[in-house]
N, C-alpha and C positions, 0 to 999 in steps of 0.2 A: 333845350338842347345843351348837352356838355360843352364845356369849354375845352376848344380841340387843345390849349395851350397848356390846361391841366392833367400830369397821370390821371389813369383810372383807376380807381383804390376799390379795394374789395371789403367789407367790411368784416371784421376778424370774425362775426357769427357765422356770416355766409360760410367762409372758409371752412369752420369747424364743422358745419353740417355736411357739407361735401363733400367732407373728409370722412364722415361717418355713414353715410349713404354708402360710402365703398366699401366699407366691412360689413354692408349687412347682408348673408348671404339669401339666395335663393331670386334673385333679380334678377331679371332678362338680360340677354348681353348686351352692351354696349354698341352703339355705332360708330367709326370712326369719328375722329373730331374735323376732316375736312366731308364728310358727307352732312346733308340736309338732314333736319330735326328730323324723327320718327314719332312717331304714336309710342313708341316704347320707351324711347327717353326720356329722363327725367329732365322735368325743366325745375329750377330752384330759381324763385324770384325775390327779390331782396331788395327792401328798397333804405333808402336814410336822405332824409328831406325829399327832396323831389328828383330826387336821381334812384330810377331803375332797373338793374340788370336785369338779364335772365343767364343762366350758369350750365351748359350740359358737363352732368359730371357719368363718363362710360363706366360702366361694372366690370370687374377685370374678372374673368372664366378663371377656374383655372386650370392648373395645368394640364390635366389627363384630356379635359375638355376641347381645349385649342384645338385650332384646322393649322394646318401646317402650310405653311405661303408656299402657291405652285409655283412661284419663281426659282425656290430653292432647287438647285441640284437635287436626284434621291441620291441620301446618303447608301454605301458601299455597307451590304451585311458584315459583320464584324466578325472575324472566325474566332473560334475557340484554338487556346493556344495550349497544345498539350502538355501533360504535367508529367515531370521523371522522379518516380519514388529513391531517392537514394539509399540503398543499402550497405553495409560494410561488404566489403569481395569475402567471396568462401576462404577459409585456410589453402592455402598450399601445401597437396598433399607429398609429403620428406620422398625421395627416392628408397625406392625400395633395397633394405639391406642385400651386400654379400654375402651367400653364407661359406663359410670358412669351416671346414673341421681339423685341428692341429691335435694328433695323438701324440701324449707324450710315452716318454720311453721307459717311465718306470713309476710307481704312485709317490701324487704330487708331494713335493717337498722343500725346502728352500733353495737347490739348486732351481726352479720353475719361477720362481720368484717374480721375474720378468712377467712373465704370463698369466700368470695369477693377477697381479697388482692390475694389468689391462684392462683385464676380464673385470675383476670385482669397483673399479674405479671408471665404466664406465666407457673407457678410452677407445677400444676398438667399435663402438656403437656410431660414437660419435666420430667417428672417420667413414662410416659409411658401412659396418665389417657386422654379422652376425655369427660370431667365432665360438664353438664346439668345442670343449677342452676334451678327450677321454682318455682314459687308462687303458694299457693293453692288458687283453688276458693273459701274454706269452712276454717277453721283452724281443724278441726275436718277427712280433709281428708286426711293429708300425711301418716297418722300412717294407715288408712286403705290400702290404695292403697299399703301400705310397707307388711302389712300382706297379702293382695293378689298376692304379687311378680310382681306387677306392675312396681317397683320401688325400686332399689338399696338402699337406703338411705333416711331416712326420717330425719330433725330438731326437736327435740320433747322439753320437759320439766321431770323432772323426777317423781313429782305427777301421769300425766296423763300413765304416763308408768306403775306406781304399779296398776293403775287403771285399764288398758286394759288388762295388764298381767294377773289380778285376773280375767278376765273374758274370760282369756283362749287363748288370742292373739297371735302369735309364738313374742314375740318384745323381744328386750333385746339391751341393752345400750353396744356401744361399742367405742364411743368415750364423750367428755366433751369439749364444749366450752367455756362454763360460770359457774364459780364454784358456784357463790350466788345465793340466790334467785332475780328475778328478777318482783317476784307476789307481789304482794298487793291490799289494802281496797284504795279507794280514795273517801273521806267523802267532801259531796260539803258543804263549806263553808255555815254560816248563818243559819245553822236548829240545830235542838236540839240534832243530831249525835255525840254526844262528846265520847260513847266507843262503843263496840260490843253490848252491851245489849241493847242499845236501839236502834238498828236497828229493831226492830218486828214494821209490820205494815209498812215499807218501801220499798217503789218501785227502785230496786237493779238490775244493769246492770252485766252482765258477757256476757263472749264471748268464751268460752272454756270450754269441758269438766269438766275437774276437777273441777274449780272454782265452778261449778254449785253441783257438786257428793262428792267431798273431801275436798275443801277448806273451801267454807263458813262457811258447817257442823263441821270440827273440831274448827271454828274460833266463831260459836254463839254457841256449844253445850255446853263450860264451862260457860257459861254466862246464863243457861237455857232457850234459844229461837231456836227454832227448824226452820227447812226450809220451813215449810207449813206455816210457820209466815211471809214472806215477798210473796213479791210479785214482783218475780223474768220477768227479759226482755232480751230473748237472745239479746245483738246487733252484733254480728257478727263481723266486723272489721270497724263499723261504731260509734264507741265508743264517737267521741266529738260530730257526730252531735246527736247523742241519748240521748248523758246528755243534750244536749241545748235544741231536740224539745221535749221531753218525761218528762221534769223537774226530770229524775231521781233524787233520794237522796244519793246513792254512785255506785258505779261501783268497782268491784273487774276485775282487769286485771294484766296482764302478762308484762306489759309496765310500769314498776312505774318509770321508768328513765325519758320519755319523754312527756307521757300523760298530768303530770301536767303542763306541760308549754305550751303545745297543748291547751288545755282546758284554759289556763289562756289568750291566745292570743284571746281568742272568748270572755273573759270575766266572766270565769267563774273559780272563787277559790275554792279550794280545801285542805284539808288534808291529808295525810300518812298513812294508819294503816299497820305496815310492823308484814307480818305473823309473822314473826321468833320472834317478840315482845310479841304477842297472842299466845303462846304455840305451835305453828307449827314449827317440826324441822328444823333443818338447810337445805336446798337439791339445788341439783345444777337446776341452773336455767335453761339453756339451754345443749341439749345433742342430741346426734348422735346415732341415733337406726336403727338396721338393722332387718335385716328376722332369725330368730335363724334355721327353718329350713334349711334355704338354706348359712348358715356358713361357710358349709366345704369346696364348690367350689369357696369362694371368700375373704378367709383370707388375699392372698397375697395384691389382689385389696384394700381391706380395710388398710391393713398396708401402704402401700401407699399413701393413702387418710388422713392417719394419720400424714404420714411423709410429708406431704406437706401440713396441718395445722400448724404443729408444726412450718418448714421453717417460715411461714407467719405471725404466732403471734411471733416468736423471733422476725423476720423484724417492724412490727407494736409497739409493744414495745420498741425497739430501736429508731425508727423513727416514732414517733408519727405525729407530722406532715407532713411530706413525704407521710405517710399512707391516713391521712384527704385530702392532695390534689388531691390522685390518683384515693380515692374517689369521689370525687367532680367531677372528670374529667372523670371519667368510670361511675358513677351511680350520676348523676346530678339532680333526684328526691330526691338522700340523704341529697343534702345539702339544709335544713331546720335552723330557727332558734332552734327548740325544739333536734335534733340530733347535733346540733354544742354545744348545750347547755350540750347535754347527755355523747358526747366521751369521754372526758376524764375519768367522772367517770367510763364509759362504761370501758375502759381500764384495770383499776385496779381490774373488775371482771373477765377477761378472765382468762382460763385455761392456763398457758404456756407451760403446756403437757398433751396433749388433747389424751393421751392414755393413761396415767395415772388413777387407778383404786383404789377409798376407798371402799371397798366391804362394810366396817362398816357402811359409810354411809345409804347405802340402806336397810343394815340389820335393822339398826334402824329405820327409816321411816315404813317401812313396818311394825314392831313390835308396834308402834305410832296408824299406823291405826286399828289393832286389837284390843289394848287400849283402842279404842274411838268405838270398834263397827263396823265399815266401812266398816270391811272384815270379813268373818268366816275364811276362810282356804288360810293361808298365802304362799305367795309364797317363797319359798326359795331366797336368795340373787344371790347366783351361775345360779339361770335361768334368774336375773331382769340384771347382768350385764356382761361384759365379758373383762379381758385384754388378745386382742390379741396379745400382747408384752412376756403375761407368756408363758415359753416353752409347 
């Protein structure tokens, strides 16, 4: 018998083989280590001197094999946790442009400048604005087409506005492009034309309402020669070849920037009579008239249309030549000796806030023509103009 006062030592072979019986596979399984020996266990018997064991060493299964202990709780089926593919968001697609059509009043030229520079530079796109430049076939039709709601936006002058207005037109001024006048007498060189009074008896070009109805009339009627005295030639927008083949004696137009050097490249000189010198008040030359009826539905549009003038005459004034080449490179009919001649001054007449409102101004004009007879029943200032800037 062992000496109960001695460990039991295992002898290091024993151990080794034990250990090796467990790796060998295809063994019967094991029986727990507190159950009774089996037929199926291995016994390992070891002896060293007169001491010896016997070793149950269990086969460990493995894992796919194992019986799972009834004790345990059944584990809870495990869900599948769904998957979210992330993709970038679609574009946001831009609001749909306004579209805009502004008919100017006469073919494009450096008074237009404003509108032009917008247009070619992008500006009214990016305010929200899809804006239509076109040419009238007549100068006499933007302001109609504007009163029949053909047409957003007409380019006008501010004479022919008191004139339409007095005859009941819905029109009225809502923006300024050109603050001076831009009208004038152009007296052909070599006849005896030396002031207004002695125009009676001369064959006299115009090409524009007013000229024919307002102008002339305030400009010979201080001078006592009336209009049934000459003997008036509409020429429509054919002005140099009408002074050359008709030997016109002068031609009143809306062009006294350019004309004279237009006319002087054919040969044919010329003099100045600038109204505002003949008792015709001061008025802006070029203007932006809309539909008065139809106002209410298109404030924001016009402001707009405002605020991207504005952008394009600060740009053009800042960068006068930048402006002249973008020209030249978008509207290549402009560049003319007679408009390369005219831009600069052209410049110094723009409005540099072209929503900018002198109500005085119109008040007075309008009061000028009663004075002279022109009008019986005057139109208020507040229907001829409008700032859609005032709250």
């Amino acid at each position: 018998m062992p000496d109960p006062a001695r460990p039991l030592r295992f002898p290091v072979q024993a151990c080794l083989l034990a250990l090796l019986l467990t790796l060998l596979p295809g063994e019967a399984p094991a029986e727990p280590l507190d159950a009774p020996p089996s037929s199926e266990s291995s016994a390992v018997e070891t002896g060293h001197g007169d001491l010896g064991t016997s070793v149950m060493v269990p086969r460990l299964l493995p894992t796919s094999d194992a019986t799972p202990d009834a004790r345990e709780p059944p584990r809870a089926p495990v869900e599948e946790i769904p998957t979210i593919a992330i993709t970038p968001p679609e574009p946001l697609e831009p609001p749909p442009l306004k579209p805009v059509e502004i008919m100017l009043d006469w073919y494009p030229g450096p008074q237009h400048a404003a509108l032009l520079v917008a247009y070619h530079k992008g500006i009214y796109r990016r305010l929200g604005l899809e804006v239509t430049l076109s040419t009238p076939a007549d100068p006499a039709l933007p302001a109609r087409l504007l009163a029949a709601g053909r047409i957003e936006l007409a380019v006008s002058r501010q004479p022919l506005l008191h004139l339409l207005a007095g005859r009941g037109l819905p029109l009225v001024r809502v923006g300024t492009l050109v603050d001076l006048p831009l009208g004038g007498l152009l007296v052909r060189n070599g006849g005896d034309t030396e002031a207004p009074f002695s125009l009676a008896g001369k064959r006299i070009g115009y090409s524009t309402e007013e000229a024919r109805e307002l102008l002339l009339p305030t400009l010979l009627r201080p001078h006592g020669v009336g209009v049934h005295e000459l003997e008036l030639v509409d020429i429509n927008f054919g002005a140099v070849n009408e002074v050359v083949e008709q030997s016109l004696d002068a031609i009143m137009t809306p062009q006294r920037l350019t004309l004279p050097r237009q006319l002087g490249d054919e040969g044919v000189g010329t003099r100045l009579l600038r109204l505002e010198e003949h008792g015709v008040p001061p008025h802006e030359g070029l203007i932006l008239l809309a539909n008065r009826d139809r106002i209410g539905g298109q404030r924001e549009t016009l402001r707009r249309v405002l605020e991207a003038l504005t952008e394009a005459t600060a740009w053009l004034l800042e960068e006068p030549d930048a402006a002249w080449q973008l020209l030249q490179e978008q509207e290549p009919a402009l560049d003319t000796p007679a408009n390369r001649d005219a831009w600069l001054p052209m410049l110094l007449r723009l409005s540099a806030r072209p929503a900018a409102l002198d109500l005085g101004n119109y008040q007075r004009f309008e009061e000028y023509l009663v004075a002279q007879g022109l009008t019986e029943h005057p139109t208020p200032a507040e229907k001829l103009a409008l700032d859609l800037g005032a709250p």
